[in-house]
C-alpha positions as a printed NumPy array, in Angstrom:
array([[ 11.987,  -7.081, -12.471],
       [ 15.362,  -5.089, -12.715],
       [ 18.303,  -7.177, -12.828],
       [ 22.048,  -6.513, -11.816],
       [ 24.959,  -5.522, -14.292],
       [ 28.111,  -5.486, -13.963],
       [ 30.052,  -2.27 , -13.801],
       [ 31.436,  -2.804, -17.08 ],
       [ 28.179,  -3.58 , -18.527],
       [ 27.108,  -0.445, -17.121],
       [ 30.034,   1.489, -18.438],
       [ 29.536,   0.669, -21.971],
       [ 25.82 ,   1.306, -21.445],
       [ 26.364,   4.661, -20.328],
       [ 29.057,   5.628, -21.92 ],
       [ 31.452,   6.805, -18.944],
       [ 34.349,   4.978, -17.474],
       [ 34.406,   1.938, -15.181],
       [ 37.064,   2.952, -12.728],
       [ 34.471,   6.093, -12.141],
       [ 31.638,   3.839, -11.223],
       [ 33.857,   1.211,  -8.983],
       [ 35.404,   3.815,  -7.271],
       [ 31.884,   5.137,  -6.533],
       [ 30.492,   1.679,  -5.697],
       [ 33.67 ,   1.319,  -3.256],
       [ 33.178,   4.592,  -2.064],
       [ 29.622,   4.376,  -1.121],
       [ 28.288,   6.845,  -3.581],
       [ 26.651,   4.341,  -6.318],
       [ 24.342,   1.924,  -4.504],
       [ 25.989,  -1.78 ,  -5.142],
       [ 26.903,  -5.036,  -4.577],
       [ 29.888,  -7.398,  -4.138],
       [ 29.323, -10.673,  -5.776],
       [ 32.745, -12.701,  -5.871],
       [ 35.127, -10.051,  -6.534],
       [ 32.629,  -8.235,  -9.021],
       [ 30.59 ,  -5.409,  -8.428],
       [ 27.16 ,  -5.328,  -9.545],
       [ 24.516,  -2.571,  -9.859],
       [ 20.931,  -1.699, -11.158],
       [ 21.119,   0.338, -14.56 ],
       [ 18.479,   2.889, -12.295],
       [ 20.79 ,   3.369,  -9.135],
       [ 23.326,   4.037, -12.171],
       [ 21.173,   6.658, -13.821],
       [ 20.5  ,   7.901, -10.334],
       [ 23.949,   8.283,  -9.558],
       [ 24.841,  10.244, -12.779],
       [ 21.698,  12.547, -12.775],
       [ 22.324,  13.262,  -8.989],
       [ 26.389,  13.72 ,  -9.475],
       [ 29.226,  12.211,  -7.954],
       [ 28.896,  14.39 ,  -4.795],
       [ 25.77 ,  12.495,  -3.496],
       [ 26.508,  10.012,  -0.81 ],
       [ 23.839,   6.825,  -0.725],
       [ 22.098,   6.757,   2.915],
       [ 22.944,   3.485,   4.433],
       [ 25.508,   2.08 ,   1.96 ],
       [ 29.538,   2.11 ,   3.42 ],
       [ 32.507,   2.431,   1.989],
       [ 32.763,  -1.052,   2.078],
       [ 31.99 ,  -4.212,   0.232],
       [ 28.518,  -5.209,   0.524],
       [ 27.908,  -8.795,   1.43 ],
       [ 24.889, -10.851,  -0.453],
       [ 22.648, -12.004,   2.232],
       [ 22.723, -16.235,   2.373],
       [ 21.35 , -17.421,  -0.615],
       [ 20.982, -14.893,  -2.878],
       [ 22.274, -15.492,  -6.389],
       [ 26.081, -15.77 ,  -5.98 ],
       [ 26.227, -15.344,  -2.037],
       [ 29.213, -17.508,  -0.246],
       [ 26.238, -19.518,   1.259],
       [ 24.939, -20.601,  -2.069],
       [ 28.227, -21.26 ,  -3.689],
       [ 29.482, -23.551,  -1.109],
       [ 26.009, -25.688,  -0.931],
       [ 24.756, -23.938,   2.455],
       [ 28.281, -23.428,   3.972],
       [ 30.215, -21.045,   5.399],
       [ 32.645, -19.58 ,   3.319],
       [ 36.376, -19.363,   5.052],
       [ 38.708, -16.264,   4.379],
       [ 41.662, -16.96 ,   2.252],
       [ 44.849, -18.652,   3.347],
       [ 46.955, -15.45 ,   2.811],
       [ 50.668, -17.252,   1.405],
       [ 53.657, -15.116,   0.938],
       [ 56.473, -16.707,  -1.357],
       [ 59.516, -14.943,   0.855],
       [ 62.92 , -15.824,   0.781],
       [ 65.968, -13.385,   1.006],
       [ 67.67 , -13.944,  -2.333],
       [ 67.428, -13.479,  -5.554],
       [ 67.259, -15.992,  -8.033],
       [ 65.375, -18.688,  -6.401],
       [ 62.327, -18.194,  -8.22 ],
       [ 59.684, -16.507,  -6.3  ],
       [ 57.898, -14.778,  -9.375],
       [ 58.156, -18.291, -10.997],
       [ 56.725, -20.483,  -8.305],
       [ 54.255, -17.28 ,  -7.466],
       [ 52.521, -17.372, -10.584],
       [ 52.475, -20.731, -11.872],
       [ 51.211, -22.231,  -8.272],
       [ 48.692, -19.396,  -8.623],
       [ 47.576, -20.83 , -12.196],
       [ 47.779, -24.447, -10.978],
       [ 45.37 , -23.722,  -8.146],
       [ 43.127, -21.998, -10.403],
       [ 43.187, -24.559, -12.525],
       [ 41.987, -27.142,  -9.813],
       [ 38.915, -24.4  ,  -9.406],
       [ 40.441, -22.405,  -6.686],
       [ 39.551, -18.26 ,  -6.52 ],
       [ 43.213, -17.097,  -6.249],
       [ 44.776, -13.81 ,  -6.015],
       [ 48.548, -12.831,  -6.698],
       [ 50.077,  -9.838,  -5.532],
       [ 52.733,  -8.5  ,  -6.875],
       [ 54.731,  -6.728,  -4.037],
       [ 57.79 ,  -6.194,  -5.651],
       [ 58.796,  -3.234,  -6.85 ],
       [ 60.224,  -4.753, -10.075],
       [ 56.947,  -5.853, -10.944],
       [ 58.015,  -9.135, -12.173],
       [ 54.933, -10.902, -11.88 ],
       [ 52.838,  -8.031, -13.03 ],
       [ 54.715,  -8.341, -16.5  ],
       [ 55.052, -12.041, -17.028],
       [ 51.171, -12.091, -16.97 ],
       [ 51.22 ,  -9.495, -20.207],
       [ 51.013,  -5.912, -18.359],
       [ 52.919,  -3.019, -18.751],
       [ 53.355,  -1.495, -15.601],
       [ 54.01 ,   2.338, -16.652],
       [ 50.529,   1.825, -18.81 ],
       [ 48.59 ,   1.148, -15.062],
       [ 46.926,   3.948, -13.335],
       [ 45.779,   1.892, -10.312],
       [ 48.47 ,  -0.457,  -8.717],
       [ 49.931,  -1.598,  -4.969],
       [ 51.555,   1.581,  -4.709],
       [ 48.583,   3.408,  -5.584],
       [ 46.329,   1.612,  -3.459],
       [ 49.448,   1.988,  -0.591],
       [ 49.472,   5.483,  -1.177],
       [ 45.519,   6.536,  -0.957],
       [ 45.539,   4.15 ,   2.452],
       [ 48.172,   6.568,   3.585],
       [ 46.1  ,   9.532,   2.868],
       [ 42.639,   8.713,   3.648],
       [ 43.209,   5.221,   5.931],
       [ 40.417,   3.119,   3.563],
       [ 41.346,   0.856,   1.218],
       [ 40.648,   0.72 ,  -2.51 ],
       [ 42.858,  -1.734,  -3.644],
       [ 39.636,  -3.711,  -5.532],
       [ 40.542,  -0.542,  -8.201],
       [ 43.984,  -2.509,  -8.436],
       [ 42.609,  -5.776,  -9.426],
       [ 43.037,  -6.839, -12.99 ],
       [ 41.783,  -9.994, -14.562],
       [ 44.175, -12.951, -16.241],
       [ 43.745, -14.851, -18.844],
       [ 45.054, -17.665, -16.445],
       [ 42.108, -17.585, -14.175],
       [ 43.489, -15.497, -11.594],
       [ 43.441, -11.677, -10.973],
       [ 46.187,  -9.637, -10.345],
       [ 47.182,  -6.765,  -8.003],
       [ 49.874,  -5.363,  -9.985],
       [ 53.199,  -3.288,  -9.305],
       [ 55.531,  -0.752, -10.727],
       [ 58.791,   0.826, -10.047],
       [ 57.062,   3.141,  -8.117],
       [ 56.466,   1.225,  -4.889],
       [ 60.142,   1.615,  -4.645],
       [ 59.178,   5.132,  -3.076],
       [ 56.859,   3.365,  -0.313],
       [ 60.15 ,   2.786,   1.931],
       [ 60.368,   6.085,   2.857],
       [ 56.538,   6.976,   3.451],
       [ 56.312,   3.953,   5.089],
       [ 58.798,   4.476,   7.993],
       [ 56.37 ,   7.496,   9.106],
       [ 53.525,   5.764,   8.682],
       [ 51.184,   5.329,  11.555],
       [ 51.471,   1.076,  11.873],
       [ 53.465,   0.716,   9.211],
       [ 53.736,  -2.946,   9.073],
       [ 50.087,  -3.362,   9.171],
       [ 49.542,  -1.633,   5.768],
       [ 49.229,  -4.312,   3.49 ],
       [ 46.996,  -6.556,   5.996],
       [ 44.553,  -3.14 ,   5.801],
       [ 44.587,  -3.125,   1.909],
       [ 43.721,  -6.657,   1.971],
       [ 41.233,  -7.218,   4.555],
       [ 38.183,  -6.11 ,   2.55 ],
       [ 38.604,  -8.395,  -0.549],
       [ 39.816, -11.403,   0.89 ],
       [ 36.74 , -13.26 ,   1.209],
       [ 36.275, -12.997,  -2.011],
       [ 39.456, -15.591,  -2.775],
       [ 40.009, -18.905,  -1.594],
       [ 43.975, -18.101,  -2.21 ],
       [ 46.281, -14.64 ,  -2.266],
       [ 49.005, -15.377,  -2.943],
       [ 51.945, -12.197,  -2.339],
       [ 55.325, -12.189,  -4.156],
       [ 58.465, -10.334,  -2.353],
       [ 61.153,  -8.648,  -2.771],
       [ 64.693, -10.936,  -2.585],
       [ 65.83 ,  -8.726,   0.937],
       [ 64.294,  -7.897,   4.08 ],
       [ 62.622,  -4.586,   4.861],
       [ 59.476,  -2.803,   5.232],
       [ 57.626,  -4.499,   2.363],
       [ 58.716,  -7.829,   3.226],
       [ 57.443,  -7.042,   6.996],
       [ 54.132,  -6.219,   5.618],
       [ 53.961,  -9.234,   3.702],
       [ 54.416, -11.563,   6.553],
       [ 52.096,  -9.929,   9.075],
       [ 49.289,  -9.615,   6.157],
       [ 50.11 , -13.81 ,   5.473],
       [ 48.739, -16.393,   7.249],
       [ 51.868, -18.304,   6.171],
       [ 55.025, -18.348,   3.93 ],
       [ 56.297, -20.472,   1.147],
       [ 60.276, -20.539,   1.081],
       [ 61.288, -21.224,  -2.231],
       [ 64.804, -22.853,  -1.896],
       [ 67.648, -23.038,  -4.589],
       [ 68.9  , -26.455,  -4.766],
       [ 72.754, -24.926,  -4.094],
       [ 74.365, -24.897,  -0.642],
       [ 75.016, -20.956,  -0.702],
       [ 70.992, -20.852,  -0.526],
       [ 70.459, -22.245,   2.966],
       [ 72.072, -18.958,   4.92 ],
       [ 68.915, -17.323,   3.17 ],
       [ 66.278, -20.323,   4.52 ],
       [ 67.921, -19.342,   7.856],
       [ 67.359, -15.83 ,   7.758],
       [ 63.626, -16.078,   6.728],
       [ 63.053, -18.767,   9.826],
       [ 64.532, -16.01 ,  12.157],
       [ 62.785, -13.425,  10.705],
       [ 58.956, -15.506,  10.808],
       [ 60.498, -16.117,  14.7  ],
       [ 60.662, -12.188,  15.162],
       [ 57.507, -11.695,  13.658],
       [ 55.814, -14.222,  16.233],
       [ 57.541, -13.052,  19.477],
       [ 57.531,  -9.391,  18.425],
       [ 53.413,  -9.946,  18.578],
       [ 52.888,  -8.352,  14.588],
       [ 52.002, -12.043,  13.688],
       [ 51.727, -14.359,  16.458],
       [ 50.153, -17.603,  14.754],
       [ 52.047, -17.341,  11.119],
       [ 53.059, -20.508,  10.11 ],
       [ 55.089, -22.02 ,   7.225],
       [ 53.486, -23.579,   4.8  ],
       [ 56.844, -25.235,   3.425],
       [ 60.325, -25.211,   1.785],
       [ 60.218, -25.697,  -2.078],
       [ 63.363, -27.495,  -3.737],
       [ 63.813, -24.946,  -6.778],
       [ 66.027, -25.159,  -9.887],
       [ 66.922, -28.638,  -9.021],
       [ 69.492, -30.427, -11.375],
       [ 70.113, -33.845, -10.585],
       [ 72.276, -34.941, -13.602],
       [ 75.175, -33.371, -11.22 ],
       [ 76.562, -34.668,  -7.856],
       [ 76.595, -31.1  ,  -6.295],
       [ 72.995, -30.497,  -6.732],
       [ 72.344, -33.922,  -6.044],
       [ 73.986, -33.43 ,  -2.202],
       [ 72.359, -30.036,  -1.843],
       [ 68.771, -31.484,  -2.221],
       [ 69.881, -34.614,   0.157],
       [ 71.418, -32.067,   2.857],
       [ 68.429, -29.836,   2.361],
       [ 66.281, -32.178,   3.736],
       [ 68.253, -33.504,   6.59 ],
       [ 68.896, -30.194,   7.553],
       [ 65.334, -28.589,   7.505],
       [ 63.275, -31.338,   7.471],
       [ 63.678, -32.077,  10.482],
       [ 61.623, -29.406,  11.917],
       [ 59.661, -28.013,   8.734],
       [ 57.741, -29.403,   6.108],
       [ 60.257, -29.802,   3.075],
       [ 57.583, -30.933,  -0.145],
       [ 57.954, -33.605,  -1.524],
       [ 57.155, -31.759,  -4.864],
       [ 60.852, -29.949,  -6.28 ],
       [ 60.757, -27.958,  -9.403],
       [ 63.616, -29.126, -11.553],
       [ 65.504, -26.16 , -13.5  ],
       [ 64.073, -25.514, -17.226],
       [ 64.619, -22.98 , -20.345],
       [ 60.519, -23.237, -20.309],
       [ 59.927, -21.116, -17.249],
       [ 61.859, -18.222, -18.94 ],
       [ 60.208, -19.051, -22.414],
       [ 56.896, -18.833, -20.712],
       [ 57.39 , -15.789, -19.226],
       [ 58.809, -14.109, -22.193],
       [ 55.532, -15.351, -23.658],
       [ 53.227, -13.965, -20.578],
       [ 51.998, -17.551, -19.849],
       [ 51.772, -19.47 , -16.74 ],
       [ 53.994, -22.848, -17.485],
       [ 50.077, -24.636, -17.491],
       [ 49.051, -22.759, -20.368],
       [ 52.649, -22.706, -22.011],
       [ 53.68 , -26.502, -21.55 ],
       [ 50.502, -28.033, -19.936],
       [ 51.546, -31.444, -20.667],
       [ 55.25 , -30.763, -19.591],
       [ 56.99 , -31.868, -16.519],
       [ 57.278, -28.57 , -14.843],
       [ 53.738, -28.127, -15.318],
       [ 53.199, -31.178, -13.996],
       [ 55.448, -30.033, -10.651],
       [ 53.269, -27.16 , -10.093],
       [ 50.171, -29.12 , -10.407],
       [ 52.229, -31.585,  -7.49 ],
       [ 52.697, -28.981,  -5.608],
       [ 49.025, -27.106,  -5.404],
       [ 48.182, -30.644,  -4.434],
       [ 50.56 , -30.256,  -1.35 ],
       [ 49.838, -27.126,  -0.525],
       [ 45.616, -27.74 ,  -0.153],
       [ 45.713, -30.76 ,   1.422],
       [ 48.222, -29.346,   3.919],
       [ 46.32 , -26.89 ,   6.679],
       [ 49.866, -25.864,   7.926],
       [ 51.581, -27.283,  11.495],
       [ 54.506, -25.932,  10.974],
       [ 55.493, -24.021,  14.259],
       [ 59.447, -23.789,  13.381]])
């Protein structure tokens, strides 16, 4: 009996490239299958496909994902012992301001949760593509990022953003960025439901994670917007510094607008994260103390705060997660606190 390959098994066995045969298999054109977030195929619907040419649409298959049927070999049914497998809890790490480490906490709560066996997805929705190049790509060396995947939705209103997806060696994958999703402001503001954009691009893979996990930009705008209606909730990552709570109260009035304005009625807030904490000094000390009085009183402040360390830069520099640079380290440990928090809190939050 014929048995499935993987799309880059099939590439190298036929000698053409993979983002040719995934864009077919997303497109409908190669008979194929979705199992986890890899697409599988039979090396004769391959040899079909190339004999017949790319023109040749295959009768009954969509242009989306195909779901295994319960229990076959890598269905959600079977990998969850007979149960139904839940979409993702879609977390955006927002805050307006720089500095308080978004890209840090992004991608090292991303590794921890992979680490405790987790499927997890970052997105890098920031044009300076931070996150894409502390995890070791070059941006500019990327054919298929957000933007790209932004910009075809634009066009032709389907989503390929499973082109986008790159693997880690951390255990995650990646939707990358570049500088050029700077230019999605302006095609954004004529888009036809602008703020739903991201949500769209997302939709079709995000059964396939059990966290996505989508890093900002330090302002509000469009991008942010679509950030917050595609979450399900938002992390605020909060510099241990009094000059950082203004920010905190901007994002709370902004997740307030989103709610009453109806583009995201039920998101929630998963919690405020004590960042670059220092409490060898008084000031920082008081900040953490008022921090808690002050928002803690209505939102979920973790008990988890990531103390300020040379090693998150080092790690970066290095394009490691802080598990795989320091495992044994106490920031590592922090992020492993934290993931902890985060799953065994199904957020309440209503702030």
């Amino acid at each position: 009996m014929e048995e499935l390959i993987s799309i880059q098994e099939a590439a190298r066995e036929f000698g053409v490239k993979a983002d040719r045969l995934r864009r077919a298999a997303w497109e409908g054109r190669l008979e194929a299958r979705q199992v986890g977030n890899m697409w599988m195929v039979l090396p004769s619907r391959v040899t079909q496909f190339l004999r017949e040419g790319d023109k040749r649409r295959t009768k009954g298959i969509s242009a989306m994902p195909t779901p295994l049927r319960p229990g076959e070999p890598g269905s959600a049914v079977e990998a969850q012992g007979g149960s139904k497998t839940e979409m993702a809890r879609i977390i955006a790490i927002a805050v307006p301001k720089g500095g308080t480490g978004k890209t840090t906490t992004t991608v090292n709560l991303g590794a921890a949760l992979a680490e405790a066996g987790k499927r997890v997805l970052l997105v890098d929705f920031d044009p300076q593509g931070n996150l894409t190049q502390s995890l070791g790509f070059r941006p500019a060396d990327l054919e298929h990022t957000i933007y790209s995947s932004l910009k075809y939705f634009l066009t032709r209103f389907e989503s390929q953003i499973e082109l986008a997806i790159q693997k880690t060696d951390e255990g995650m994958d990646l939707v990358p960025a570049s500088a050029r999703l700077n230019l999605a402001n302006d095609e954004l503001a004529i888009a036809i439901q602008r703020e739903f954009v991201l949500e769209k691009l997302l939709a079709p893979v995000a059964n396939n994670y059990d966290y996505i996990l989508i890093d900002t930009l330090p302002y509000l705008g469009v991008l942010v917007v679509n950030a917050l209606v595609a979450a399900k909730e938002i992390l605020i990552p909060l510099q241990a510094e009094y000059l950082a709570t203004e920010s905190v109260s901007l994002i709370l009035e902004q997740v307030q607008l989103m709610r009453r304005s109806g583009l995201n009625p039920q998101l929630s807030i998963t919690g405020i994260l004590l960042t670059m904490v220092d409490s060898r000094t008084i000031i920082n000390r008081e900040a953490v103390e008022y921090a808690r009085k002050f928002f803690g009183k209505d939102l979920k402040v973790f008990d988890t705060m990531v103390k300020r360390s040379v090693r998150f830069a080092e790690s970066q520099a290095n394009h490691l997660s802080i598990m795989q640079y320091e495992p044994n380290g106490e920031s590592a440990r922090a992020y492993r606190a934290l993931a902890k928090e985060v799953m065994a809190s199904h957020v309440t939050s209503k702030a």
